[in-house]
C-alpha positions in Angstrom: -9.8 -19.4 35.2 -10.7 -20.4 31.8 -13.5 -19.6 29.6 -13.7 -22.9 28.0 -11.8 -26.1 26.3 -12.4 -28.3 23.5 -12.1 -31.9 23.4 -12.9 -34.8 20.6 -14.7 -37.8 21.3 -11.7 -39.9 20.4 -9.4 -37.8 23.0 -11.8 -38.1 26.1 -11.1 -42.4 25.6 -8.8 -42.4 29.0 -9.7 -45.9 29.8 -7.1 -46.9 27.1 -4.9 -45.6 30.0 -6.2 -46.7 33.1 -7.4 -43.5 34.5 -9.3 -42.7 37.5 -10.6 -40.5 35.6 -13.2 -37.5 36.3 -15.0 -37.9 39.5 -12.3 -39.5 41.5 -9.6 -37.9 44.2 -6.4 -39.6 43.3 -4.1 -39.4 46.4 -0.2 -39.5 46.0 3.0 -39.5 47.6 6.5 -38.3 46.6 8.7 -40.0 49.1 12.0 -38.1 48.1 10.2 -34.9 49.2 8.4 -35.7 51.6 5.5 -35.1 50.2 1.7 -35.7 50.4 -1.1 -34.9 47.9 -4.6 -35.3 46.4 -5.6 -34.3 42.9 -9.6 -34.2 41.2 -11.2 -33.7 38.2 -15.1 -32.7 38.9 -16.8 -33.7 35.6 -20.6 -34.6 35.8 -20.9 -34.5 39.1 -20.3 -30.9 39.1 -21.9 -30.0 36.1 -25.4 -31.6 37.8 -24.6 -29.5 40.8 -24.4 -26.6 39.0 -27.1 -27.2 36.5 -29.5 -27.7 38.7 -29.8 -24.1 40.1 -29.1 -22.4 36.7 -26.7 -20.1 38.3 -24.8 -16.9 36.6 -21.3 -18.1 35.4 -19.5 -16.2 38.0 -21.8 -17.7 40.4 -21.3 -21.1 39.1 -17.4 -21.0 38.9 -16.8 -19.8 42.2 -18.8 -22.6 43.6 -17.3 -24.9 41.5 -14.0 -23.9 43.2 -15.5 -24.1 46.5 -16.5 -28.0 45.4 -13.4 -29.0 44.2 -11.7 -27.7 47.9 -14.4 -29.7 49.5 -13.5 -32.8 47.8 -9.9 -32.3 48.5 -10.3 -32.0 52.1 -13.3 -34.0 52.4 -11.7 -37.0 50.9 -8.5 -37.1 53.8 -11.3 -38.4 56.4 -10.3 -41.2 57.8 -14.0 -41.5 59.7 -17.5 -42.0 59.1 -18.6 -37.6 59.1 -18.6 -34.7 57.0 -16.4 -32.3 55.9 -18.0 -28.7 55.6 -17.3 -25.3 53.9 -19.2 -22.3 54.1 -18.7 -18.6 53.7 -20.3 -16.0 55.3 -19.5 -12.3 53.5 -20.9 -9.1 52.4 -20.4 -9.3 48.5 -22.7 -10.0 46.1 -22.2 -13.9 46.6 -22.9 -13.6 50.1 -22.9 -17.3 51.2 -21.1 -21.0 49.4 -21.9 -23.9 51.0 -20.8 -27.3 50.1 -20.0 -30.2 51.7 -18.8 -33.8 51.2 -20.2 -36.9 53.4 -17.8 -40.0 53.7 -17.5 -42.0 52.0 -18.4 -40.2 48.8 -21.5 -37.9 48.9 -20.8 -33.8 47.8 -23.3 -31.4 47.7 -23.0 -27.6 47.2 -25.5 -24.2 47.0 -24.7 -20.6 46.8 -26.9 -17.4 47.3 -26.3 -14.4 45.7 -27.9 -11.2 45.1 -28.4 -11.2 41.6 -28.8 -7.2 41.6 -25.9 -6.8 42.7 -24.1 -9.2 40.9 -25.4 -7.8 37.4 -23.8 -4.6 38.4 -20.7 -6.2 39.1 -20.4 -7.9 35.6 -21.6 -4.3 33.9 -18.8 -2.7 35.2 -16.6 -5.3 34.7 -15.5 -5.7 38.4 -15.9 -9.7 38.6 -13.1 -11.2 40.6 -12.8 -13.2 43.5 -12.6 -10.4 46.0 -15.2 -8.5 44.5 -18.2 -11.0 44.3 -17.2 -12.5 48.0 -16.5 -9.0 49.7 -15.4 -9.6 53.1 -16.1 -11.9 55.6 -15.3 -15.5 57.1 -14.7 -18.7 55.5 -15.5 -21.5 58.2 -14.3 -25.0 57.4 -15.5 -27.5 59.7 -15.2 -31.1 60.5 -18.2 -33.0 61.9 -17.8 -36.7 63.4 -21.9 -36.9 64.2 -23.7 -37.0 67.4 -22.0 -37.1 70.5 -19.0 -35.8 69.1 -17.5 -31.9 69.4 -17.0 -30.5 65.5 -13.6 -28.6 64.9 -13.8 -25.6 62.6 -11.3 -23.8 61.5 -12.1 -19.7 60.3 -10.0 -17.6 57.5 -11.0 -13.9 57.4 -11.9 -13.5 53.6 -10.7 -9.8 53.0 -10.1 -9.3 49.0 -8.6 -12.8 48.8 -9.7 -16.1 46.7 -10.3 -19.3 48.4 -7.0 -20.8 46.7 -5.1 -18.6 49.2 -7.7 -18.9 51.9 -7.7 -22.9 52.2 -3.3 -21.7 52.0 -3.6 -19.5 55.6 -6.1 -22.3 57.1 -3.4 -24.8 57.0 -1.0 -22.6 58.3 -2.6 -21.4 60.9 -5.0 -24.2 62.3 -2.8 -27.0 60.7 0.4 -25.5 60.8 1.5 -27.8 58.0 3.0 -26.1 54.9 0.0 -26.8 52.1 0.0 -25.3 48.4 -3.7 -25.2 46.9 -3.8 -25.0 42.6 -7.8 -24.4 41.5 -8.8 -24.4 38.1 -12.9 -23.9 36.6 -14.2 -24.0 33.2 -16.7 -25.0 30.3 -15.7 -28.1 28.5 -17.5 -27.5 24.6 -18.4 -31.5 24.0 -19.0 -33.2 20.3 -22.0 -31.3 18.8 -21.4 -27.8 20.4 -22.8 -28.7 24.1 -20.8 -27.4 26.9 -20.6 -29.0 30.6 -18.7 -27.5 33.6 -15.2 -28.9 34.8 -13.0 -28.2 37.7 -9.7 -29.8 39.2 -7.8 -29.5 42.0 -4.5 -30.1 43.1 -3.3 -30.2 46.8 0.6 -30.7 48.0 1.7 -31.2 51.3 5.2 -31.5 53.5 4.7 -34.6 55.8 8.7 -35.2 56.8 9.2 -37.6 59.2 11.2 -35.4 61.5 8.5 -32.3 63.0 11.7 -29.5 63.0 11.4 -29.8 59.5 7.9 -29.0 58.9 8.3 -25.9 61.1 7.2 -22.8 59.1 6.6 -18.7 59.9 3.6 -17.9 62.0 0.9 -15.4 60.5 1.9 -12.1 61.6 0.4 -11.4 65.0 0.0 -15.3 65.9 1.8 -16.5 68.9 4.7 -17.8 67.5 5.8 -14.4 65.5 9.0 -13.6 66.9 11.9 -12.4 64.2 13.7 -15.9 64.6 10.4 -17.7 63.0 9.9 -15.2 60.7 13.2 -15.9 59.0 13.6 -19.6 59.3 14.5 -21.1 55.9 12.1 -23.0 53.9 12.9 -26.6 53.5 14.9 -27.2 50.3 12.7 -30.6 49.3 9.2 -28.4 49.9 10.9 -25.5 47.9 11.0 -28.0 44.9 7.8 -29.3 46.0 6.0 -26.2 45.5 8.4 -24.8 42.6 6.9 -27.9 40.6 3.2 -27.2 41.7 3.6 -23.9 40.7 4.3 -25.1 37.1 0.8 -26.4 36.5 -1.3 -24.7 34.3 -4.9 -24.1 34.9 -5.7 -26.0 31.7 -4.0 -29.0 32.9 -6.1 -29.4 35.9 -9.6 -29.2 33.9 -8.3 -31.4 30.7 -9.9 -34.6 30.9 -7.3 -36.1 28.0 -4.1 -35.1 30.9 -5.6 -36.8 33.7 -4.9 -37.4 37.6 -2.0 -39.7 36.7 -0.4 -38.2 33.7 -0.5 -34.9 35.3 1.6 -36.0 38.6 3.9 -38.0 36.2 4.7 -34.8 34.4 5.1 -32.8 37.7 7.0 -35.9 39.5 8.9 -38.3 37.6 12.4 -37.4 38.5 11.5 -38.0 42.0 9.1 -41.0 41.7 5.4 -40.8 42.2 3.2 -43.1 44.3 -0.8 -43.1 43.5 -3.1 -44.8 45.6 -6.5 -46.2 44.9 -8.7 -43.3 44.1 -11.7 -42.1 46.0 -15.3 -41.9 44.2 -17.0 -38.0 44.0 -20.7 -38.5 43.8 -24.1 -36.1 43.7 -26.1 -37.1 46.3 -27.9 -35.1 48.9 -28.3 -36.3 52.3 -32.1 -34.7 52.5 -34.6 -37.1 53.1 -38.9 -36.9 53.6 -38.1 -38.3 56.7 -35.2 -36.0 58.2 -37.7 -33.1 57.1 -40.7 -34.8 58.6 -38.7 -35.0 62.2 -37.7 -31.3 61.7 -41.3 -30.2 61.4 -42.4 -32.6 64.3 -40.6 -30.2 66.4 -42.3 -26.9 65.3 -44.6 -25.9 67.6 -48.4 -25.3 66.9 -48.0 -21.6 65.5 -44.9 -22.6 63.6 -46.7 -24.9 61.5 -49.3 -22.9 60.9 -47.1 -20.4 59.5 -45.8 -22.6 57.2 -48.8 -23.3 55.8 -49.7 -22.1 52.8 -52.8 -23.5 50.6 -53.2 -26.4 53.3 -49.9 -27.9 52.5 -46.7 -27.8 54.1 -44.0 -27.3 51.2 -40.4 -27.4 51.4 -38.0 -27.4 49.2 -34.0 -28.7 49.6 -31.1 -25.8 49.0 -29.0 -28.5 47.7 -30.8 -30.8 45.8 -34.4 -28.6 44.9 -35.8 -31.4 45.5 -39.8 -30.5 46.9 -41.5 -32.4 49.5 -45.2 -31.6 50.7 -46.5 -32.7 53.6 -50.3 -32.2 55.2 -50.5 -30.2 58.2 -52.4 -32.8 60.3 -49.3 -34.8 60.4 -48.2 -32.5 62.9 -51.2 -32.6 64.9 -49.4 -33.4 68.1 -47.5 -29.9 68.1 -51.0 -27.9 67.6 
């Protein structure tokens, strides 16, 4: 992670060379590999996310990385739904949430304890396994009503979500995936500063399945010596030898973009972009999806959440506050 960059006005022009530019998941294809990808660059849509809660740095950077895998694996829907990540754990950030509804709509929270957290930082003990602790990740995809959701869990034991999205695809996927996360504070003309994040995501897609064969987890069904020892495809070994080159800086730099960056990783092979996908902060709370929860309380539940004759209720995601009189719920009393 980084602690911040520095750009001039006249560097962050990237129109001049037809970027996507921030905001937009640019998905790719190296045919000689065999290869599949999407990259981001979260600019001010993340920034407003983040803002808007005022959270802790470490709090804010670790949800930054939990948008940017979001948008990654939101953005490979190929359906109207929503794509969903959450942890559950006992550390200090005890829960991320975000999510991204097609076509383009993220939205991301995180609790913490803040206690706990400022004894962390005292001591000087901030990492990734240290403010999630352990627990579960849960990413889940959700095609609406009448519809079964698929979720996919990752134990989260001292690990960072970079690795964790790595052992969901092998283990619910079974396709071999490499995950590159970056966070920081971009310090804008006149000594302002705005969060940034990027993302990079490879994957082997050959035609032929043997190929994309890879070792089980240990203890999964298919851990027998023979699996264990299988070689690793020579075009995803260059795959992921040139994704390993990337620099965390290179990710978040507005003036390297989506493009430039997969040029610089991909040339000698050839590099195939596709039309980008939009990011954007909107919540999917309504007055009205509230107002048909709190039909549904019953009579005692409503007067419970009652306070000075209004009903208030603020949204996780958004903060946005609704207020509603009691008497429209008449019915349930």
């Amino acid at each position: 992670m980084l602690e911040a960059i520095t750009v001039s006005e006249h560097e962050t022009r990237l129109g001049e060379f037809d970027h996507a530019g921030d905001d937009h998941v640019v998905p790719f294809e190296v045919g000689p590999l065999d290869v599949r990808g999407r990259t981001v660059q979260l600019g001010s849509v993340l920034d407003a996310i983040l803002a808007r809660h005022a959270y802790p740095e470490p709090v804010a950077r670790l949800l930054a990385e939990a948008c940017v895998l979001t948008v990654l694996l939101g953005t490979s829907l190929k359906f109207e739904g929503k794509f969903i990540l959450q942890t559950r754990t006992d550390g200090p950030i005890d829960m991320l949430v975000a999510d991204f509804s097609t076509p383009d709509a993220l939205r991301a929270y995180a609790r913490f304890d803040a206690d706990r957290l400022a004894a962390l930082v005292e001591a000087g003990e901030v990492s990734d396994a240290t403010l999630l602790g352990t627990g579960v990740l849960a990413l889940t995809i959700d095609q609406g009503q009448h519809t079964q959701r698929y979720q996919g869990i990752v134990q989260l034991d001292g690990i960072s979500l970079e690795e964790a999205a790595r052992i969901y695809f092998r283990q619910s996927e079974q396709i071999p995936t490499d995950v590159r996360l970056a966070v920081a504070r971009q310090v804008l003309p006149g000594g302002c500063q705005q969060w940034r994040a990027g993302g990079l995501l490879t994957q082997f897609l050959p035609e032929a399945p043997e190929r994309m064969r890879v070792p089980d987890l240990p203890g999964g069904d298919g851990d027998t010596a023979e699996a264990v020892h299988d070689p690793v495809d020579n075009a995803w070994q260059e795959a992921t030898m040139l994704a390993g080159t990337v620099e965390p800086a290179e990710l978040v730099d507005p003036t390297v973009g989506a493009e430039r960056l997969l040029y610089r990783l991909f040339h000698e092979h050839g590099v195939r972009v596709f039309d980008a996908v939009e990011v954007a902060d909107r919540c999917s709370c309504s007055r009205e999806r509230i107002h048909g929860i709190l039909a549904g309380f019953t009579a005692q539940e409503i007067r419970d959440s009652t306070e000075d004759g209004k009903i208030n209720v603020a949204c996780e995601f958004c903060s946005t506050a609704y207020e509603f009189d009691p008497a429209e719920f008449a019915q349930a009393q």
